[in-house]
Structures are given as structure tokens and as C-alpha cells.
MARKOL-688572 format. One record per residue (C-alpha): x, y, z. Coordinates in steps of 0.05 Angstrom, whole numbers, padded with zeros to 5 digits. Layout:
N
+--------+--------+--------+
:     c1 :     c2 :     c3 :
+--------+--------+--------+
:      X :      Y :      Z :
...
+--------+--------+--------+
% end
This chain:
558
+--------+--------+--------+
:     c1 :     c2 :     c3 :
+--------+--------+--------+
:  02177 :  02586 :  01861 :
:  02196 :  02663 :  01860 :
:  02268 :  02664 :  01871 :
:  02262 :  02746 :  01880 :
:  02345 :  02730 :  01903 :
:  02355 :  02710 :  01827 :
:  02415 :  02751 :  01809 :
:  02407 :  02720 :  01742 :
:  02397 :  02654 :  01703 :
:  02448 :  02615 :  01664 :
:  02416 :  02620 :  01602 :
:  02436 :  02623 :  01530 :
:  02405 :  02691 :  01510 :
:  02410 :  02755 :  01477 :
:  02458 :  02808 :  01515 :
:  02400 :  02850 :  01525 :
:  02362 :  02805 :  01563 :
:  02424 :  02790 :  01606 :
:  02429 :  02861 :  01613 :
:  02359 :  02852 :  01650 :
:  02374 :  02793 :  01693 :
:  02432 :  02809 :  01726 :
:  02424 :  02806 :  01796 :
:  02360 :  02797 :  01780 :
:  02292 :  02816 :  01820 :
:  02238 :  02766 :  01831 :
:  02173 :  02750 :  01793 :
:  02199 :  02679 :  01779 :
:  02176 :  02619 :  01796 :
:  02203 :  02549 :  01796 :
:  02167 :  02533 :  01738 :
:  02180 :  02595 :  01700 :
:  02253 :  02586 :  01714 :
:  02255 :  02506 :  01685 :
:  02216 :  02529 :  01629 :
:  02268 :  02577 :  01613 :
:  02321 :  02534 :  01624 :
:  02307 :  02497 :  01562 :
:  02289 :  02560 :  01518 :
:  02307 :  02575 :  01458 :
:  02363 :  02638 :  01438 :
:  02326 :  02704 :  01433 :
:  02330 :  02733 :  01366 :
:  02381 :  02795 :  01371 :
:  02376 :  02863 :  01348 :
:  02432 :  02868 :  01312 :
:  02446 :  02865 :  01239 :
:  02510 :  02814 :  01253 :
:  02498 :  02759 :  01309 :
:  02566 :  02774 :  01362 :
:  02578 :  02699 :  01364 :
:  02591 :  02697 :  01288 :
:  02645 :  02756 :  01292 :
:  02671 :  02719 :  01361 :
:  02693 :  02648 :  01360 :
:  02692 :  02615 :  01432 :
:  02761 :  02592 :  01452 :
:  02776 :  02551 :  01521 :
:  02828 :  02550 :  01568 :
:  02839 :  02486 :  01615 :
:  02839 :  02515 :  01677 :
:  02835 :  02471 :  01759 :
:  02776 :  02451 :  01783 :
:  02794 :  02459 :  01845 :
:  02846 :  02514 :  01856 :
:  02847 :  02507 :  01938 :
:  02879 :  02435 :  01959 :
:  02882 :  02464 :  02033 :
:  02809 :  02478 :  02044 :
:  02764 :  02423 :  02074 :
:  02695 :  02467 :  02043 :
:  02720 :  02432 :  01975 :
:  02739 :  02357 :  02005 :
:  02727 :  02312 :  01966 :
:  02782 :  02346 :  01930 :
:  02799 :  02342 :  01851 :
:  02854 :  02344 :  01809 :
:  02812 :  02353 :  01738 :
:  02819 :  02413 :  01700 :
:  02751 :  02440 :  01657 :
:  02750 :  02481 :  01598 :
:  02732 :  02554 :  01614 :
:  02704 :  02592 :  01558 :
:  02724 :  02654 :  01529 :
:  02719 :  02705 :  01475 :
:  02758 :  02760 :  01456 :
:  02769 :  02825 :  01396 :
:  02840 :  02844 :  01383 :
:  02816 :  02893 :  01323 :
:  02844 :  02949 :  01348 :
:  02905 :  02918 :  01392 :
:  02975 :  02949 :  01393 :
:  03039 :  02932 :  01427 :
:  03042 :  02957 :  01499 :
:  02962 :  02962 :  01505 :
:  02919 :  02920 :  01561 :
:  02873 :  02864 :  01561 :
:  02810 :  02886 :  01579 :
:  02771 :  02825 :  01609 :
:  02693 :  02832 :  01614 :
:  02678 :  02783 :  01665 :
:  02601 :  02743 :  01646 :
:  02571 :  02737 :  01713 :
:  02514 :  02692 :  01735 :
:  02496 :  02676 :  01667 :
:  02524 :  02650 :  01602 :
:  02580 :  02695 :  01568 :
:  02546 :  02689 :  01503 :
:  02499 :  02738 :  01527 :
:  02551 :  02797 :  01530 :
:  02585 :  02790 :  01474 :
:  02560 :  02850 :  01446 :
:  02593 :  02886 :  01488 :
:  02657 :  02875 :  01455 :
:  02618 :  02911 :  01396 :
:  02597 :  02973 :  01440 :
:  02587 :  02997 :  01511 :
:  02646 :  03006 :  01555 :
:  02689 :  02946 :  01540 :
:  02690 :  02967 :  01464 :
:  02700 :  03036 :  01486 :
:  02760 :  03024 :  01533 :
:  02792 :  02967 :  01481 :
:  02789 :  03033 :  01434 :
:  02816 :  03081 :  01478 :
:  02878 :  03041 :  01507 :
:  02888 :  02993 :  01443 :
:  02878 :  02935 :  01481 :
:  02843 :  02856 :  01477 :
:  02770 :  02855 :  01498 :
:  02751 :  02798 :  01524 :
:  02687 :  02766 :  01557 :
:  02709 :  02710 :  01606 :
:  02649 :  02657 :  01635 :
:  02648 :  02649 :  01700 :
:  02651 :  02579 :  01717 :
:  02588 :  02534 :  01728 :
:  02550 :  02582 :  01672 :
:  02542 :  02576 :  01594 :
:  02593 :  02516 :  01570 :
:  02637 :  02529 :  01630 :
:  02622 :  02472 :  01670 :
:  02668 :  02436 :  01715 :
:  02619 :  02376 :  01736 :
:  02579 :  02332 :  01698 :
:  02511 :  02362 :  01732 :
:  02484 :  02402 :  01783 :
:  02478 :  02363 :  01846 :
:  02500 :  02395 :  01911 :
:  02551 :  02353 :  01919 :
:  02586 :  02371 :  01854 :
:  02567 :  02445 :  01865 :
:  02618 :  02449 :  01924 :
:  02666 :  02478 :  01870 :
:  02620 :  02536 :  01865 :
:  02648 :  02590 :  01897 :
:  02668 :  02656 :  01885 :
:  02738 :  02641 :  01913 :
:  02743 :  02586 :  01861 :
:  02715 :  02633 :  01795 :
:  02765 :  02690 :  01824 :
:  02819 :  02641 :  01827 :
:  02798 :  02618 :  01757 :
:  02805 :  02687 :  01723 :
:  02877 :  02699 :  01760 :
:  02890 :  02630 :  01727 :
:  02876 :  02655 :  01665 :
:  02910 :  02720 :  01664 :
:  02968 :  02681 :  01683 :
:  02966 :  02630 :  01625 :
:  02926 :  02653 :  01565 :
:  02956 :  02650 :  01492 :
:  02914 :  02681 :  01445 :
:  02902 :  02641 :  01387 :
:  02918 :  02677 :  01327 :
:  02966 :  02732 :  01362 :
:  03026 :  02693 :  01380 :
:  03069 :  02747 :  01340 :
:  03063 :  02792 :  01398 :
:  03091 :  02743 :  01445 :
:  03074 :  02737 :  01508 :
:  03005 :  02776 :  01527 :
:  02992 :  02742 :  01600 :
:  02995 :  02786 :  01656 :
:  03078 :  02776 :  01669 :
:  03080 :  02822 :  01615 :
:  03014 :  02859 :  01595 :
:  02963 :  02899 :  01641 :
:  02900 :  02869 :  01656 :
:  02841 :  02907 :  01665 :
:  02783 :  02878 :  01693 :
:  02708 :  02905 :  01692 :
:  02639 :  02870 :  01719 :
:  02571 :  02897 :  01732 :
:  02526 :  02870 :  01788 :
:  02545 :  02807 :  01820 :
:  02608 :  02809 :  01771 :
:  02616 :  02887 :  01797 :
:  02640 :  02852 :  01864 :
:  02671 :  02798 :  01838 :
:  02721 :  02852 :  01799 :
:  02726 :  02889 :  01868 :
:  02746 :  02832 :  01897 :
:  02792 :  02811 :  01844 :
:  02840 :  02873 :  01856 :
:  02839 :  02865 :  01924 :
:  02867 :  02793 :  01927 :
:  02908 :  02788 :  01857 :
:  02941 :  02853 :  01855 :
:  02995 :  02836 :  01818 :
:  02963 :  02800 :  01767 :
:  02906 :  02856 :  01749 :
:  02928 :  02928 :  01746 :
:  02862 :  02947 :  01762 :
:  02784 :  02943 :  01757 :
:  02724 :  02978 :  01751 :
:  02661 :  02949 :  01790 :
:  02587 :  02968 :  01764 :
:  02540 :  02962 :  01811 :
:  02580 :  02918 :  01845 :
:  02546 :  02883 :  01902 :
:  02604 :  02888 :  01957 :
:  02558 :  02871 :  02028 :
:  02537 :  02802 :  02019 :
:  02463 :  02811 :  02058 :
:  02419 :  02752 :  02085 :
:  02358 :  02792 :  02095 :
:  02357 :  02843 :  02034 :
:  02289 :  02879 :  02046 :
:  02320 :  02938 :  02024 :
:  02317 :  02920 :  01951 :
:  02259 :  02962 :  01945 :
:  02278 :  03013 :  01986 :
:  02312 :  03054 :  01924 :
:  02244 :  03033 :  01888 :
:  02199 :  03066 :  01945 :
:  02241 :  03124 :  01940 :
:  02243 :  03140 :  01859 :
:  02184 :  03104 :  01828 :
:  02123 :  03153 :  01813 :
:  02096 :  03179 :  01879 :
:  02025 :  03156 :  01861 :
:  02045 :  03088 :  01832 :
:  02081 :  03075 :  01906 :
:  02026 :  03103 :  01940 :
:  01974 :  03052 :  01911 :
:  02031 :  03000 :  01906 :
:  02026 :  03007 :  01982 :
:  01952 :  03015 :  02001 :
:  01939 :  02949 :  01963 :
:  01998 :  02910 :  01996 :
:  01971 :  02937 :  02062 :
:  01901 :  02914 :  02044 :
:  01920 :  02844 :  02022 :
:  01967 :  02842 :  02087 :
:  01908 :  02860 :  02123 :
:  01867 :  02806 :  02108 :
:  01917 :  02752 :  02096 :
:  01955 :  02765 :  02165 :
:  01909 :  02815 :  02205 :
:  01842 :  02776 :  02187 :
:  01862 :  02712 :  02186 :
:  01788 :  02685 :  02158 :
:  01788 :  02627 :  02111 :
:  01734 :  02652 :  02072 :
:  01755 :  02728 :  02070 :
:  01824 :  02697 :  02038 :
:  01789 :  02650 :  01986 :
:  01746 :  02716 :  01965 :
:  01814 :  02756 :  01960 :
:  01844 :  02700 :  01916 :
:  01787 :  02684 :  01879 :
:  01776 :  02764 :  01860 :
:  01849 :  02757 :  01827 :
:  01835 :  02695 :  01792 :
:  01875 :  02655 :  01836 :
:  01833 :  02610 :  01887 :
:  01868 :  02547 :  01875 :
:  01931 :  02578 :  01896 :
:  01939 :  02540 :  01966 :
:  01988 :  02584 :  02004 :
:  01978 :  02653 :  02025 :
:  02049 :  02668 :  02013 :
:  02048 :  02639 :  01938 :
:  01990 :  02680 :  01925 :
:  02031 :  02745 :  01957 :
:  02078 :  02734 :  01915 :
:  02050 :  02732 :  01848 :
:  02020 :  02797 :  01864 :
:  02099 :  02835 :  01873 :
:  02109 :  02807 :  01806 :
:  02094 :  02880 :  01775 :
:  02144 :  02921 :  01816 :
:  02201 :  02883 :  01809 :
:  02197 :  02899 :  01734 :
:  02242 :  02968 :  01761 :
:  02305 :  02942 :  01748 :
:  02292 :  02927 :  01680 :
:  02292 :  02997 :  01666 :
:  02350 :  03022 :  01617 :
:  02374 :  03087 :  01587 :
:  02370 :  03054 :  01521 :
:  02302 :  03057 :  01500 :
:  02305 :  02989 :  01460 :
:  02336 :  02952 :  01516 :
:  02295 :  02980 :  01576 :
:  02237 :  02934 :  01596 :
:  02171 :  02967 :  01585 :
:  02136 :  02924 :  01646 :
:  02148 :  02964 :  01712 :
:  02121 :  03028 :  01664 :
:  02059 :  02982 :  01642 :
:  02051 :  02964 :  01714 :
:  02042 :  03028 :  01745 :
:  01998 :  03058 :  01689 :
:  01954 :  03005 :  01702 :
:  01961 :  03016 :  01774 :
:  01949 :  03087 :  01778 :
:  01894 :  03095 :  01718 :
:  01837 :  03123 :  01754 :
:  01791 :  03096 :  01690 :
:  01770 :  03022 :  01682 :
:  01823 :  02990 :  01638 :
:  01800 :  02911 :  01636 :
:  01723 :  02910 :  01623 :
:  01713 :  02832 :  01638 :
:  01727 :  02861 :  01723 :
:  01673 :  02907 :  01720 :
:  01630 :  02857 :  01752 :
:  01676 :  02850 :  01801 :
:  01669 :  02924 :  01834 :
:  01620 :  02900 :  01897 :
:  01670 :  02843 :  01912 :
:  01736 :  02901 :  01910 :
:  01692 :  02948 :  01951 :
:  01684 :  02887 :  01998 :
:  01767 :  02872 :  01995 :
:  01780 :  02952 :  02010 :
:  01728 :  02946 :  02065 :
:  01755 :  02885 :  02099 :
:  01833 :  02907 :  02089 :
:  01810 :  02985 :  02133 :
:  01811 :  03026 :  02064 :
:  01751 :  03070 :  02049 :
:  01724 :  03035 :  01971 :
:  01722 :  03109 :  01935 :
:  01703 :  03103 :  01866 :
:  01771 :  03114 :  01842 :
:  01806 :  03063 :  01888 :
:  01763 :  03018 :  01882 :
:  01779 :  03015 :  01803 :
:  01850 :  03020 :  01815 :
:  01842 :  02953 :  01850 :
:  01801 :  02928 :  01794 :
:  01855 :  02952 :  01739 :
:  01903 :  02911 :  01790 :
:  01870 :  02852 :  01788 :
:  01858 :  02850 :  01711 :
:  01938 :  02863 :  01709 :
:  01950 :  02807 :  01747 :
:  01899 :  02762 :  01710 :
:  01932 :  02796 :  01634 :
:  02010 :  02768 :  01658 :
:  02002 :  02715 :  01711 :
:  01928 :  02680 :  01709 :
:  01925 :  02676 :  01631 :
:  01990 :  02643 :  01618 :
:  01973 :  02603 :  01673 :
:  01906 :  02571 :  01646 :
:  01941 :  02565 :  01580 :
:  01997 :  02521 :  01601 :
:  01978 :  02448 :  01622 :
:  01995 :  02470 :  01691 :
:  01947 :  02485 :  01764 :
:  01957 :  02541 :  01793 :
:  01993 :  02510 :  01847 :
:  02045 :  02478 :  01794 :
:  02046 :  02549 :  01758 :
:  02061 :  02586 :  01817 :
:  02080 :  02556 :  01888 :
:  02139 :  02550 :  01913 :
:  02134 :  02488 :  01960 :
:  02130 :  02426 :  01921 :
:  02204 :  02402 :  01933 :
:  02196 :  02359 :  01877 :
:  02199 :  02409 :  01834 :
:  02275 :  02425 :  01858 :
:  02303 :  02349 :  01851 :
:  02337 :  02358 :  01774 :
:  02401 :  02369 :  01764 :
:  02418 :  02367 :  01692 :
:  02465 :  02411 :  01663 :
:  02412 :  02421 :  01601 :
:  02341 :  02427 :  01644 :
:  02366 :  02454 :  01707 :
:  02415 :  02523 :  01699 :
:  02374 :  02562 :  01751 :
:  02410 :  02525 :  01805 :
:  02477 :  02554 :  01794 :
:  02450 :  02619 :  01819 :
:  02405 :  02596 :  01867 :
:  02462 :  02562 :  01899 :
:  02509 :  02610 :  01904 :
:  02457 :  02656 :  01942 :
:  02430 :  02595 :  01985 :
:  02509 :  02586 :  02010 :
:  02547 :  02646 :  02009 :
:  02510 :  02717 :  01982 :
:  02445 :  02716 :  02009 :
:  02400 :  02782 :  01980 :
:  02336 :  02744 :  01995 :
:  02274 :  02798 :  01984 :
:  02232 :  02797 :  02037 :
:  02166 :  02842 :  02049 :
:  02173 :  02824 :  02134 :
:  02245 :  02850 :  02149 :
:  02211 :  02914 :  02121 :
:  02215 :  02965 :  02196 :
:  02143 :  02969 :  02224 :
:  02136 :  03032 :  02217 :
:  02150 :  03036 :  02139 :
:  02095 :  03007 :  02088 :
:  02131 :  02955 :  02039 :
:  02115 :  02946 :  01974 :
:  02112 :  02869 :  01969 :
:  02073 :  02840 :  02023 :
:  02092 :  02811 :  02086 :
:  02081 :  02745 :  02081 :
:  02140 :  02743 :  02037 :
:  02185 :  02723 :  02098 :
:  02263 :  02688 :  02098 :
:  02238 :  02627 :  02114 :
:  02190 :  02630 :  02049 :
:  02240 :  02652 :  02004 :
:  02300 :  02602 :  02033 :
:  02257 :  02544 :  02018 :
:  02295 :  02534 :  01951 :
:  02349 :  02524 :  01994 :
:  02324 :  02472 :  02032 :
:  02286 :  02437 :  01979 :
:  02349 :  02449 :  01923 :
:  02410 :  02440 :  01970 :
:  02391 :  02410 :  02033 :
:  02405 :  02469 :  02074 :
:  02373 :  02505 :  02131 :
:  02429 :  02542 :  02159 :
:  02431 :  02624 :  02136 :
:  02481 :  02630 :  02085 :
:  02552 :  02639 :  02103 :
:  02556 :  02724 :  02084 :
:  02627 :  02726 :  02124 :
:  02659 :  02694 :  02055 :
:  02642 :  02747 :  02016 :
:  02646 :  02805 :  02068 :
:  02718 :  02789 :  02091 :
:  02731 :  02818 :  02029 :
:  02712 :  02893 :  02053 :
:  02638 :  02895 :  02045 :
:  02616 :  02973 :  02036 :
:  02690 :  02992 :  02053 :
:  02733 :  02953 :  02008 :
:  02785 :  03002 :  01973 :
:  02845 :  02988 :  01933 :
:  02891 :  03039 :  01889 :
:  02868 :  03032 :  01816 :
:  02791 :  03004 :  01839 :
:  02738 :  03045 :  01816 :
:  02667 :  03043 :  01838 :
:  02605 :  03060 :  01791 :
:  02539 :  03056 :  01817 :
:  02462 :  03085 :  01792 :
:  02422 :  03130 :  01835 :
:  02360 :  03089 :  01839 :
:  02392 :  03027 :  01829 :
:  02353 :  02974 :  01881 :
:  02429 :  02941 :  01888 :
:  02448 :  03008 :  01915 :
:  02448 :  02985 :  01991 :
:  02494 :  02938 :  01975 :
:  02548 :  02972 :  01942 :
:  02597 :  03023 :  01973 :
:  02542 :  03079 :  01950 :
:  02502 :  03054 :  02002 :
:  02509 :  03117 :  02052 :
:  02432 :  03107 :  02084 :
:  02463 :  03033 :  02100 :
:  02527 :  03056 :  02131 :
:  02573 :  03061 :  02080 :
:  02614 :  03122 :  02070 :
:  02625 :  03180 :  02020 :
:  02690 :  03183 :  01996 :
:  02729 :  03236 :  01949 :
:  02734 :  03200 :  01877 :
:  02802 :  03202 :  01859 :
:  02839 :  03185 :  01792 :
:  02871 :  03124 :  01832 :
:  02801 :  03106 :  01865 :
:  02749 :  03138 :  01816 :
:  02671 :  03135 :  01854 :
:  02622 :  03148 :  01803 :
:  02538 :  03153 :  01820 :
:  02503 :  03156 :  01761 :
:  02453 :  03203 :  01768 :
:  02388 :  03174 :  01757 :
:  02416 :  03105 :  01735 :
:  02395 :  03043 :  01759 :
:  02430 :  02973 :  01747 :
:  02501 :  02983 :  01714 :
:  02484 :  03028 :  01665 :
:  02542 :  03044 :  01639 :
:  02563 :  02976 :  01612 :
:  02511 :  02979 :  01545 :
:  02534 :  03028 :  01487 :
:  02502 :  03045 :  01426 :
:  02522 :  03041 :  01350 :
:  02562 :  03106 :  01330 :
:  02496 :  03120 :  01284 :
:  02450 :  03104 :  01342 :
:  02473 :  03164 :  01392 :
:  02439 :  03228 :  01391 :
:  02441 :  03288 :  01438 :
:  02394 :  03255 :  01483 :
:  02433 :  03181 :  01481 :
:  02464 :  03159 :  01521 :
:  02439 :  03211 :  01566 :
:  02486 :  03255 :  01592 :
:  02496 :  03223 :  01670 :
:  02515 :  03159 :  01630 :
:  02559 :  03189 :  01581 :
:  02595 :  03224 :  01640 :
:  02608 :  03162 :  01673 :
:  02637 :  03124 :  01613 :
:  02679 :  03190 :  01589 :
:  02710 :  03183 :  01660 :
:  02721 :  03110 :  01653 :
:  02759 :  03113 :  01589 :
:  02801 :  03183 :  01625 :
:  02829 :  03142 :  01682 :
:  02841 :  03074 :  01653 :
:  02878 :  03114 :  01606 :
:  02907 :  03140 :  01671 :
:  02924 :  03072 :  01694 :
:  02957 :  03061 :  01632 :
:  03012 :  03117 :  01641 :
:  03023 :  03085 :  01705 :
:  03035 :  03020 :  01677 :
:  03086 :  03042 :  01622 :
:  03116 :  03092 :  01692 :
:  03124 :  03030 :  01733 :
:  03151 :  02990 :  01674 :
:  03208 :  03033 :  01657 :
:  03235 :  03050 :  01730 :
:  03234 :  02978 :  01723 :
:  03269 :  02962 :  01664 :
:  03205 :  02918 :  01631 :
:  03188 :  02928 :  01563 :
:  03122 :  02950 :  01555 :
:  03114 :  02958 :  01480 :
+--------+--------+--------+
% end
């Protein structure tokens, strides 16, 4: 089942490959996402594994922090153990807590972070404790003894706010109990998040002002959207010119046939030229071909982190020379496909199509045939027995899944795409297709409820000490407060409310660092650098303001 709405998967894995999945694109299907569910740790690139320099600590915190609110009856009383991690190397009296908040997928994942990147650089800058908080229902941090809906109803992002306020309000640090007390009665809290944790950190300032002094949000997703076709409208706009062009002539092609033709035998010889005719349902077999372009948000500044797939994609898209040998006898049946979907078969289209379909056979077909798998099992997304688990150890894709099924939306669709634009990802891809998970999963069929999220502000949420960094070509763009094509508007970046574009960045780039004999002229480039320089400028800002406010007020801030 694709789940192009994954924002990312609880798993235990490398913080580079969290990095990547963070409100993640599509290219996933149910099966991909169990099998990962029970993967292994990726190995790590660096010389010291984070998790040996970092001991996990817990803090007992409510399972339920609103008594009031029917959406959580049954009610509980229970407390869980939320997990933590934090570096006081270069703490000194009076400096902030800096708390890295994990997101929709295990906190082990960003731990190096409190190695490098902008938590590490902002822990240096102000002396302060970096820490990476989990956000509940991810990693270790669980609150329920599985997954079922009914014990999900304490998934919210009203409760996982609630739970960070609880723990700025009540953390001891073990180890640093010389320096009293370092909770937010008497220390400043600084909170940063990238992506879905980029609104959550918005959010966070607006309703617990007095317990964080201020956050940054990275990317952060702000406009909870049901319908989010315009995840590849930043995509469309940046990606090569001839990569989009044939991205779109071959999406309009298969549309062509698959909705305009509407022949049973035209389709099987469509399916069958990609090496998928035992793929039952058009809109299954769509959506194993979008699985190339979603590889854009993968891309990173840092060359060993960015994923080389949307790259590998396009040159195989756009190579005018026959790239997979074994689909040279396949050039009458393309000309055929190109015929039947109104395109004129020139030579050089007509292997661009073949260099498509031995792309799609190379990273989808293949690992297919070599599992024990059909192709239906491999890649559809409506057997609802495939959604029934709910194990805490088999089944971490549902955390995500329901979160977007009940309150975020940012399902991908190819049909809310305007008539008169060409989408990248065909069609078929509708809301229904892509809700199914939450029908099959949770048992619902209603739209997700967006108004939770967007009481919060949506594209205009503001608050003194709230900044706002967002990437150029990032396809979250339309959903942050950068989103000026969407209605969103431009504001004047201030010290107090800092708005930051990076140019040319896509998902929170700032948030990744390099070693100190890793950077070079050229890295981080120079948009990136920028952003973080400013960063580190007016938290240090902040911070004058803090030790201001606590004088006129008589606290001791050192």
C-alpha cells in the first residue's frame, strides 16, 4: 500500500535515514512498510555510534493529560515512560535547554544531532543542554500496550505537546543536580523541530508560552491539508525541465489509456510492458510507477546524506540512449503504448519509455519476483488484511498513518491536480485510493479532522520569539507559512520573529551539520550556512532577553 502521506516511519534507524523520511513522500507500500518495521539498525557513518555517547533516560509523564475531553473517553490515569537524551558538555549556569523534538519516528535516529547540525551548534553558542525528546507513540515511547485504534485515541498532537510542556516542567537531569533546578521555572527552554515536528514547535510557543521562551520551526508543516496535490507542485517547478517534461508525457500517456481508453486489453498490454500484469488495480499499478519522483525530497546539501534516487530516476528518464538492453524487444509494444496514449513514438521517446520501464522493472519488479510475494501482495493497497496487526514490534507504520488518517491529512493525490495543469503522478491516484489505509487500519471514512491542527494558525500563526525556516523547493513548502502561491503571506523577518527561505533547500536543511573537518568552502553551502549563522544570532538574541526579563524581575538567571 503506498502511503505517499507517510510523514515518516517509527523506525529504529540511522539519523540519516530519518533525515530522509520525515514527512515523508510516497513509494511505499504496505508490505514495504511491515517489512521495515521489523528491520534491522542501519549501520552509521560515524566513527562513534550517538547512542553509546548518549544514554536514554525516561521521564514518567500522563497518558492522558486532558480529563475534560470526551475525544480521549475512556479516560486514563497511567503515566508512560517518555524517552529522552541529552549533552550537557558544554553547559554553564544561566544557559538554555535546547530540546530537539524526534518527530514521527524514533528519537534514536537524531541523536546525532546533538553531535552536529543546529542543535549542537546552538548548545555551543548559548552553553546550554541539548536534548532530543520522543514524541510519544514512537521509538520506546509508548503509552499502550499495542497499536489498536482504540488505544491510539491518546495519539494526538495535543497530547505529545502537552507531553513536552510536562517535561519542561519536571525534568531533573540525572547527573547535574549541582546546578539545581534546570526545569523551565527557572531555565529557558528552547525548542526546535523540522517537518511535522517544525509545526509541532510552532505550535508549542503558541500554547505554552511561559514554559518555552521560544522555538524555531523547520519546515514546519503549519496548514493541516486533506487533499495535498500540491506536494509536487515545488517538484514540477525545480526538478530538471526535461526530466518534468517526460515525467509528464508518460503520466499523461498511462492516464490516457488507463482512464481515457478504458480497454481491458490495452491496460493488460500497458501493465504487462512494465512487468506488472498481475497487478489487479489500475490505481496500484499507477502508483508503483510515481515511485521515482518522490525520491525529490531525499535530496540533501550533504552529499553523503542526500539520496541518489530522484537523480538516478531522471537520468534514466531523460537518456535519449537505450540504458536496459533486455527492453529492446519491447520497442514495437512502447510505440504501440505512445500511439494509444495520443503521443507521436519518435525514436527518442519511444526509448525514453523503454529506459522507464527497465527503471521500474531494476527497483520495483525485481525485488518483487525475488521476495516470496505476487505482485498483488508486493504492491496493492486493498487487501485489508494486510492492515489488521497491531503490535508494537511488527506494526510501527501505524503511528503515522494514524495521525494523518485523523487529524493532518497531506494525502498525495494525482486527481486534485487543476485540469488544466499536467501532474506528475497519475490520476488515478485519487483520495479515496489513498484514504483506504484509513478505512482498512482505523475504521474510518470520514476526512480527517484538519480544524485540530489549523486552530492553531495554519499559514498565519505568529508568536514573539517563533522563527520560521523553510527550503525553496521544499515539496512541504505549501504547507508552511512560505507558502505565498497558497495564500500565505510575506512577512518582514525580524530578530523577535526571524523568517528564513533557504534558497534552494528542500526539507529542513538546516537541521544536519557536518564534522568541523568535514566543511569546506563549498559545505554546507552557503544558503544553509546563512540560515544556521542566523539561528545561532537570534537565539543568542533570545537569550539577552531572558537574562533582561530576569533581572527587572529579580530571578536569578546564573
Amino acid at each position: 500500500m503506498l502511503l505517499k502521506a507517510i510523514l515518516s516511519i517509527a523506525l529504529t534507524v540511522s539519523w540519516a535515514h530519518a533525515l530522509r523520511l520525515s514527512v515523508g513522500s510516497g513509494g511505499q507500500t504496505i508490505r514495504a512498510l511491515l517489512d521495515e518495521s521489523t528491520s534491522s539498525p542501519l549501520t552509521k557513518r560515524d566513527d562513534t555510534d550517538p547512542a553509546l555517547l548518549f544514554p536514554a533516560h525516561n521521564l514518567s509523564v500522563p497518558v492522558d493529560h486532558f480529563h475534560n475531553d470526551t475525544l480521549y473517553e475512556p479516560h486514563s490515569n497511567a503515566t508512560f515512560d517518555l524517552r529522552y537524551w541529552f549533552d550537557a558538555t558544554y553547559y554553564r549556569r544561566g544557559g538554555p535547554v535546547i530540546v530537539l523534538q524526534s518527530g514521527e519516528t524514533s528519537g534514536e535516529g537524531r541523536l546525532s544531532f546533538l553531535q552536529k547540525g543546529i542543535l549542537h551548534q546552538l548548545a555551543v553558542a548559548t552553553h546550554g543542554i541539548g536534548v532530543v525528546i520522543e514524541h510519544r507513540y514512537y521509538g520506546t515511547s509508548m503509552p499502550t500496550p499495542d497499536l489498536s485504534t482504540e488505544n491510539l485515541r491518546f495519539l494526538t498532537t495535543a497530547q505529545a505537546l502537552a507531553d513536552e510542556a510536562y517535561f519542561a516542567q519536571h525534568i531533573k537531569f540525572p547527573g547535574l543536580e549541582c546546578y539545581g533546578d534546570l526545569s523551565s521555572n527557572t531555565t529557558a527552554y528552547i525548542g526546535y523541530g523540522g517537518s511535522y515536528a517544525g509545526a509541532f514547535n510552532a505550535f508549542l510557543r503558541v500554547l505554552y508560552p511561559d514554559i518555552f521562551w521560544g522555538t524555531i520551526s523547520s519546515s514546519g508543516v503549519t496548514k493541516a491539508i486533506y487533499d495535498y496535490w500540491e506536494y509536487y507542485s515545488p517538484i514540477a517547478e525545480y526538478m530538471p525541465a526535461a526530466c518534468s517534461t517526460a515525467q509528464k508525457t508518460f503520466t499523461r500517456m498511462v492516464d490516457n489509456i488507463l482512464i481515457g481508453k478504458n480497454d481491458t486489453s490495452l491496460t493488460h498490454s500497458l501493465k504487462s510492458a512494465f512487468g506488472l500484469p498481475n497487478v489487479t488495480h489500475d490505481d496500484d499499478f499507477a502508483n508503483i510507477l510515481s515511485s521515482g519522483i518522490s525520491g525529490w525530497q531525499g535530496l540533501n546539501w550533504d552529499p553523503s546524506l542526500s539520496s541518489p534516487s530522484f537523480c538516478r530516476f531522471c537520468d534514466n528518464l531523460t537518456s535519449t540512449n537505450l540504458i536496459y538492453p533486455a527492453t529492446a524487444p519491447l520497442r514495437s509494444s512502447a510505440e504501440h503504448l505512445l500511439t494509444a496514449g495520443n503521443f507521436t513514438p519518435t525514436d527518442d521517446l519511444t526509448t525514453q519509455l523503454l529506459n522507464y520501464i527497465g527503471y521500474i522493472n531494476l527497483t520495483q519488479v525485481s525485488r518483487c519476483a525475488q521476495s516470496n510475494y505476487t505482485q498483488d501482495e508486493c504492491f496493492t493497497t486493498r487487501d485489508p488484511t494486510q492492515y489488521q496487526g497491531t503490535s508494537w514490534a511488527s506494526q510501527t507504520w501505524r503511528s503515522w498513518a494514524y495521525q494523518y488518517c485523523t487529524e493532518w491529512g497531506y494525502l498525495q493525490t494525482g486527481s486534485g491536480v487543476p485540469a488544466d495543469q499536467d501532474p506528475l503522478i497519475s490520476r488515478t491516484i485519487t483520495l479515496e485510493y489513498m484514504s483506504l489505509v484509513c478505512r482498512y487500519a482505523f475504521n474510518r471514512t470520514t476526512p480527517p479532522d484538519t480544524d485540530r491542527i489549523n486552530q492553531y494558525g495554519g499559514y498565519n500563526i505568529s508568536y514573539p520569539r517563533l522563527s520560521f525556516v523553510d527550503g525553496e523547493q521544499d515539496p512541504w513548502k505549501p504547507a508552511t507559512p512560505h507558502a505565498f502561491a497558497q495564500g500565505a503571506k510575506d512577512r518582514v523577518s525580524t530578530t523577535s520573529e526571524p523568517f528564513i527561505l533557504i534558497e534552494g533547500g528542500v526539507h529542513h536543511w538546516d537541521e544536519n551539520g557536518l564534522w568541523p573537518n568535514e566543511t569546506t568552502a563549498d559545505l554546507p553551502p552557503g544558503p544553509v550556512r546563512e540560515a544556521q549563522e542566523q539561528e545561532v544570532e537570534f537565539v543568542r538574541a533570545w537569550m539577552r532577553e531572558w537574562r533582561k526579563e530576569c533581572a527587572e524581575n529579580g530571578r536569578w538567571w546564573w
